[in-house]
C-alpha positions, 0 to 999 in steps of 0.5 A, a space after each residue: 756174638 756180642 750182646 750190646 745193651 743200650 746205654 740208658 739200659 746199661 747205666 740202669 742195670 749197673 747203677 739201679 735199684 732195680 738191676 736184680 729184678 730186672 735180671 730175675 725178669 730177663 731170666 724167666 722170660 729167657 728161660 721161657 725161651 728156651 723152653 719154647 725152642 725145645 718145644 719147636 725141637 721137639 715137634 721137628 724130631 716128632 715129624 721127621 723134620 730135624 736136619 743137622 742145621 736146624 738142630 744146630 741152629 736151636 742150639 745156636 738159638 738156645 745158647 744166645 738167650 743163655 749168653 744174655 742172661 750171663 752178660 747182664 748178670 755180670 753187668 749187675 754184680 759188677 754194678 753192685 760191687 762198685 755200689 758196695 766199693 763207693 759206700 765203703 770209701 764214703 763210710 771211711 771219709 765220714 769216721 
């Protein structure tokens, strides 16, 4: 499943200064995710409750908050590089 950002955001993460703290927010917060869902997996096993589709459905879960994360870090180094390439080519016409 495609995770589209909103465009504001979007041109934020790829042009802003803030892109890597952004990312680092969205990670821990992800992460954070993922570890409630194991929690939940786990009480599941615990009280005899895990099915094959709930098991799958956390893992479907679990892989989604991971998708977002890579999405948006491609999004801000994509970002930085075209910062890094416009800096270069504005460099070269000012010597």
């Amino acid at each position: 499943m495609a995770v589209d950002f909103d465009p504001s955001l979007a041109a934020l993460i790829q042009t802003g200064h803030a892109a890597r703290p952004l990312l680092a927010a969205l990670e821990t917060f992800c992460g954070a995710l993922v570890e409630e869902t194991l929690k939940g997996l786990d009480r599941s096993i615990a009280n005899s409750e895990l099915t094959a589709d709930v098991a799958l459905a956390k893992c479907h879960e679990m892989a989604s908050y991971r998708r977002i994360v890579l999405r948006l870090a491609q999004r801000v180094t994509a970002g930085e590089r075209a910062e890094q390439r416009a800096a270069s080519r504005h460099q070269e016409t000012t010597q």
